[in-house]
Wavefront OBJ file of the C-alpha trace (Angstrom):
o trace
v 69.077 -35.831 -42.132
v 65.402 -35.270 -42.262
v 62.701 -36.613 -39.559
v 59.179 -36.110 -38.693
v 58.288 -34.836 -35.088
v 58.498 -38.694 -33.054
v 62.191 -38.872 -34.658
v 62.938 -35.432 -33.325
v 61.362 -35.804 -30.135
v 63.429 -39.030 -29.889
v 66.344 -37.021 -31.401
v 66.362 -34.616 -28.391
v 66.277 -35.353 -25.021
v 63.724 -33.245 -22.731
v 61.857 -32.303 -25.720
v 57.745 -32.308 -25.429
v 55.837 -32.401 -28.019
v 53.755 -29.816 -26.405
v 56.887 -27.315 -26.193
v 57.765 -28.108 -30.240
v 53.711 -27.518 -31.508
v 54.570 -24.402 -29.926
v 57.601 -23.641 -31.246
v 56.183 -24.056 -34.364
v 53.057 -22.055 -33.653
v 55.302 -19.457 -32.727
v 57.645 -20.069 -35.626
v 60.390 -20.473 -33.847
v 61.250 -23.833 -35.246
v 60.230 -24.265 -39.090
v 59.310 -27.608 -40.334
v 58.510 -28.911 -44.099
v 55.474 -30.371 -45.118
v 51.974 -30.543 -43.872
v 51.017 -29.424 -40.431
v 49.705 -32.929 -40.039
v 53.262 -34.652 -40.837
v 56.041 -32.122 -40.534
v 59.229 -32.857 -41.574
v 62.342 -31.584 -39.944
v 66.094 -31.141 -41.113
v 69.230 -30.627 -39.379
v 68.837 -26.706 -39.033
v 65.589 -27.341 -37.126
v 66.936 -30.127 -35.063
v 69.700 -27.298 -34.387
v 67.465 -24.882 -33.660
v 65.021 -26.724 -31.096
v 68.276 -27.625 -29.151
v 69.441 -23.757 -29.318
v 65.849 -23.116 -27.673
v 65.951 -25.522 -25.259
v 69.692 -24.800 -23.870
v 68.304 -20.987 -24.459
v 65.485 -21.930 -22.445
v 66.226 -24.156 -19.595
v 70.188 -24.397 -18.951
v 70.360 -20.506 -19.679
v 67.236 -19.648 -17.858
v 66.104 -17.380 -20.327
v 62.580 -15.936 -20.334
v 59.738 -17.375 -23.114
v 59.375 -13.227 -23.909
v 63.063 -12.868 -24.542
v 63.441 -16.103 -26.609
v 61.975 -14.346 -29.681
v 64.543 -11.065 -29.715
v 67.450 -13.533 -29.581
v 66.680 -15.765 -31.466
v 65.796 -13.206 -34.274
v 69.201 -11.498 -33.386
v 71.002 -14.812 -34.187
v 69.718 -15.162 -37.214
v 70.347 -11.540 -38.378
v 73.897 -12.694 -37.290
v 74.022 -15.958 -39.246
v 72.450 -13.840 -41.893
v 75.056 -11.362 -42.204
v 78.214 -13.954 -41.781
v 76.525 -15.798 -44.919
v 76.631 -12.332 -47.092
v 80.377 -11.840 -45.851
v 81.271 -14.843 -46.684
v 79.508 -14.396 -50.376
v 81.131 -10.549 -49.983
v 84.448 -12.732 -49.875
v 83.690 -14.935 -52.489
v 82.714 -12.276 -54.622
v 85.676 -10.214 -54.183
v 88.063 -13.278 -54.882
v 87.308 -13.582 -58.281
v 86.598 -9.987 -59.470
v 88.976 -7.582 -57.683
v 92.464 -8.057 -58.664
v 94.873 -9.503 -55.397
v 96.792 -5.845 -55.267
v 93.364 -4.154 -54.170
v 92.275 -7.187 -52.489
v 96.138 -6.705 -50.657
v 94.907 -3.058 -49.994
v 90.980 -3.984 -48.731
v 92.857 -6.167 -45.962
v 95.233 -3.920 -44.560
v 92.834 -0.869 -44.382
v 90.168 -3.779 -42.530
v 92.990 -3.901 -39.869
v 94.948 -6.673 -41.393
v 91.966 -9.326 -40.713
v 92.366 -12.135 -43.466
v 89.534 -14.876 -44.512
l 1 2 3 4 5 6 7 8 9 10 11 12 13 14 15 16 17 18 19 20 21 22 23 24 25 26 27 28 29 30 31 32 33 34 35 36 37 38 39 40 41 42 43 44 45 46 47 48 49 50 51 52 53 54 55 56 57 58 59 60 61 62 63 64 65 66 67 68 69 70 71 72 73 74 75 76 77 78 79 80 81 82 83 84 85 86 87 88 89 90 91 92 93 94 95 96 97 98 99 100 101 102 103 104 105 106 107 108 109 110
């Protein structure tokens, strides 16, 4: 789904359009498209949610906001790699190493 800032604004309930120009300012929310007419797809719709339960249900400071957020996506980062890590290994190691790779992991499977 893609939508420009009045559909997200609509989209999410307690969010000003003061707070989002900001967010985007600050580049915590991305949008496509002109400054003038940004458009906005379901990862930033995620995103300005994220910061606003961040924000106001978990009381967490404007200076903070920035660290976590940058932590989560190192962490979303990373699980995308493992996950192409996995793939990766799937088709080019053969199953008795693959076998081997999850026991010495600590018996953690996919």
């Amino acid at each position: 789904m893609t939508t420009g800032i009045d559909g997200l604004l609509a989209e999410i309930a307690g969010l000003h359009r003061t707070d989002l120009e900001r967010w985007i300012a600050l580049d915590w929310v991305r949008a496509d498209g002109p400054a003038e007419a940004p458009v906005f797809h379901d990862i930033d719709i995620a995103r300005a949610r994220l910061i606003i339960v961040l924000h106001d249900e978990l009381e967490l400071s404007e200076a903070a906001l920035p660290v976590v957020l940058l932590l989560l996506d190192q962490l979303h980062a990373m699980r995308r790699r493992m996950h192409e890590l996995g793939a990766a290994l799937e088709t080019t190691v053969p199953e008795a190493m693959r076998v081997e790779l999850v026991a010495r992991l600590g018996g953690a499977g996919p």
